[in-house]
C-alpha positions in Angstrom: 33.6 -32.6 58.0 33.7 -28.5 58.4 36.2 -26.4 60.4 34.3 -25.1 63.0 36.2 -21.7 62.4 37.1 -21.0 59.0 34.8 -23.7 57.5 36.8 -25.5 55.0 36.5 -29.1 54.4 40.4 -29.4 54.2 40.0 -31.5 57.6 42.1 -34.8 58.5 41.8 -36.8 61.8 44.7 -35.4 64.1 45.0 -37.8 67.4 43.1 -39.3 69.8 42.6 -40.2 73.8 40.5 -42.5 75.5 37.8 -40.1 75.8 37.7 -38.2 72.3 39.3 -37.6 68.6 40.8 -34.7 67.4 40.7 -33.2 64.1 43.4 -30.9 62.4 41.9 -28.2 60.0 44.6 -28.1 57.3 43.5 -24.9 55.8 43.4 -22.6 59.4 45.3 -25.1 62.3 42.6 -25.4 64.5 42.7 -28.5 66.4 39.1 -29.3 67.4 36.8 -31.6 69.1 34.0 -33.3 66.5 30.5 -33.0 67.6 30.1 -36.4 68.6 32.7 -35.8 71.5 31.2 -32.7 72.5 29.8 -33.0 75.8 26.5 -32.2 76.5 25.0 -28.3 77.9 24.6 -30.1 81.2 27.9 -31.7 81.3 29.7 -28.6 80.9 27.7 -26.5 83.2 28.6 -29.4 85.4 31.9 -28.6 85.2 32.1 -24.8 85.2 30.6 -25.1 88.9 33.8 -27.0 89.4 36.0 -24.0 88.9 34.4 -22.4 91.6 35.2 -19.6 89.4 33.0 -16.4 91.9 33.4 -13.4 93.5 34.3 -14.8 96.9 37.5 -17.1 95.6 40.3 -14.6 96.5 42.6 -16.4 94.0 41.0 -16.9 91.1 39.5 -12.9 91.5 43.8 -12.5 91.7 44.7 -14.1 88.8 41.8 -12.0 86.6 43.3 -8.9 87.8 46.0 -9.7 86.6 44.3 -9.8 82.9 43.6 -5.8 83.3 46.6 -4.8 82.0 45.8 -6.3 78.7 43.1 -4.0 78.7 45.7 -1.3 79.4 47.7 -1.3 76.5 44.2 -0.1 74.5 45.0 3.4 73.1 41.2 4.3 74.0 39.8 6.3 76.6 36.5 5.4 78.3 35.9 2.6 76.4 32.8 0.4 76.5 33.7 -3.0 77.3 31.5 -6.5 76.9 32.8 -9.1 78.9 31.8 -11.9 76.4 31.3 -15.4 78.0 31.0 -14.0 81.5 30.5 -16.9 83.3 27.4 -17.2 86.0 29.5 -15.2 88.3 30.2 -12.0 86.1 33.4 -12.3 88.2 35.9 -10.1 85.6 32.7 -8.2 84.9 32.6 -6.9 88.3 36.3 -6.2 88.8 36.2 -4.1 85.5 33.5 -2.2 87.0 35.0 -1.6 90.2 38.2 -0.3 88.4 35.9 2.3 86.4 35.1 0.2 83.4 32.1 0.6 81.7 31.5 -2.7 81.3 28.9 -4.8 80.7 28.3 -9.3 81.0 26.9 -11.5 78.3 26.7 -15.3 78.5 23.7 -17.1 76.4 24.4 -20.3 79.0 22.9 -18.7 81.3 21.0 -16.0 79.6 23.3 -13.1 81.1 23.0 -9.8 79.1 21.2 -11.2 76.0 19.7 -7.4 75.6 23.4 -6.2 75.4 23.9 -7.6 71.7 22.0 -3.9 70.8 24.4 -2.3 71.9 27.9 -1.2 70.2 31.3 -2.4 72.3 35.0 -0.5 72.0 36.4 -4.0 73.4 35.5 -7.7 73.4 36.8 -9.7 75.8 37.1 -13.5 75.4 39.1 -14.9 78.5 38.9 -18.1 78.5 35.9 -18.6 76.4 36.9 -19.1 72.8 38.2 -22.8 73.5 34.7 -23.8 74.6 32.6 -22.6 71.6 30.5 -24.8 70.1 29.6 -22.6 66.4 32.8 -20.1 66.3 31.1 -19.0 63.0 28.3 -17.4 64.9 30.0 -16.2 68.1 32.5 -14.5 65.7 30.0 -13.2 63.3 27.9 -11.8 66.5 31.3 -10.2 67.9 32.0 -8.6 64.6 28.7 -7.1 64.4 28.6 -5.3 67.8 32.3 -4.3 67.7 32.9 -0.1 66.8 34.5 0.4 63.8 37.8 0.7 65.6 37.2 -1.7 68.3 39.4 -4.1 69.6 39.0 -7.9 71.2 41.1 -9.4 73.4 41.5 -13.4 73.8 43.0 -15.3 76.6 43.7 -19.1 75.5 46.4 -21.8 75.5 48.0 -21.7 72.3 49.3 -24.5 71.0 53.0 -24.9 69.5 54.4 -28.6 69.4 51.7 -30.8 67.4 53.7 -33.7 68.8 53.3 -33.3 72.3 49.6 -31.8 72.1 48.2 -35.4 73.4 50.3 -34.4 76.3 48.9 -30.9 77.0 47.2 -30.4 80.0 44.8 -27.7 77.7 43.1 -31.1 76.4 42.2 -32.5 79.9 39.5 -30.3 80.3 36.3 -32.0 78.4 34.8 -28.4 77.9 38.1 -27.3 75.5 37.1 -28.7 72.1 39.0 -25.3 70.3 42.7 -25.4 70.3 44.7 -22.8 68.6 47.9 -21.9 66.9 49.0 -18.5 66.6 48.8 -19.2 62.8 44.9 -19.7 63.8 44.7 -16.6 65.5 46.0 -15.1 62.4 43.2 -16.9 60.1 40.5 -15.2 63.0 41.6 -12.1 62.9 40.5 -12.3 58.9 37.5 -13.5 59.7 36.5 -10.7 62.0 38.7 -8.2 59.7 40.9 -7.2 61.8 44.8 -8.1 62.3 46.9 -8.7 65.7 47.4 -6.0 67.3 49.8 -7.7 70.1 50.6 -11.2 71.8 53.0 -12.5 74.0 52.6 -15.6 71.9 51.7 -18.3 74.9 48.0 -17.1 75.7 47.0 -13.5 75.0 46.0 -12.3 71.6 44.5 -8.6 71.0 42.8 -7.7 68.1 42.7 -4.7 66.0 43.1 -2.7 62.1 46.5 -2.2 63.0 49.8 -3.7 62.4 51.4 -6.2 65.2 52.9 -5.0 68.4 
């Protein structure tokens, strides 16, 4: 079996729960859900309308404002921003926007900004996306090629940090997770995409760039 990020065939069996194994990649740390546990397009979609996760949901368009001041620490001015894995709602899309962004939505589920992957991006955001990726290979390789020269991207996800409680975490209750990563795996991304970590408060933000850790 292949990591689904970095590729290698250094892969054990982790853990499991009633519902699905996990598999530890011993080269990167990616915890991940094999394809035979991976629920199906419908399923999933099935579930995102579950997080009633729209416009008109006061608190869930609270707590993504609370994600623009990641954007802030950015040393660029007017950038172009893709909102990557929008959702159905474009609901951080739209707040960008409305704070001046020039930002722009792009989810293949539900063929959202497909004619965006033309264009060239300053900043990639991934909140809440990257745990849910079924070919990290691809999404990353697309990501890379769209990103400027000195672009930057920004993931929010759950980190892990205890292997022995991760059976435990609430991050693996959700049957659309099947990505869970270390900050060790951040690091082996970042490779992938050439770029380094820029900054993280360790717990659930990561920001990529060329430059040295913040």
């Amino acid at each position: 079996m292949n990591c689904r990020l970095c590729k290698s065939t250094d892969c054990s069996f982790f853990v499991s729960d009633k519902k699905r194994d996990y598999i530890i990649c011993n080269n990167c740390m990616l915890i991940f859900v094999p394809d035979k546990d991976v629920v199906c397009i419908d399923m999933e979609k099935g579930r995102y309308k579950l997080h009633n996760n729209i416009i008109e949901n006061k608190e869930y368009v609270e707590y993504l404002k609370g994600f623009i001041g990641e954007l802030e620490r950015i040393p660029i001015s007017s950038p172009k921003v893709l909102d990557f894995g929008s959702g159905q709602g474009k609901v951080l899309t739209h707040i960008l926007q409305d704070r001046g962004y020039d930002c722009y939505a792009y989810d293949p589920l539900y063929e959202i900004g497909l004619k965006n992957l033309h264009e060239v991006f300053d900043i990639v955001i991934l909140c809440e996306v990257v745990e849910h990726l079924r070919d990290l290979g691809k999404e990353l390789g697309l990501i890379k090629k769209i990103l400027s020269q000195k672009g930057y991207v920004i993931l929010r996800t759950e980190l892990y940090n205890d292997r022995d409680t991760f059976i435990e975490w609430w991050y693996t209750k959700d049957m659309t997770h099947i990505n869970f990563f270390s900050m060790y795996t951040m690091g082996k991304l970042a490779d992938l995409i050439g770029k380094k970590v820029f900054y993280t408060n360790s717990k659930n933000i990561v920001i990529l760039n060329k430059g040295d850790i913040h």
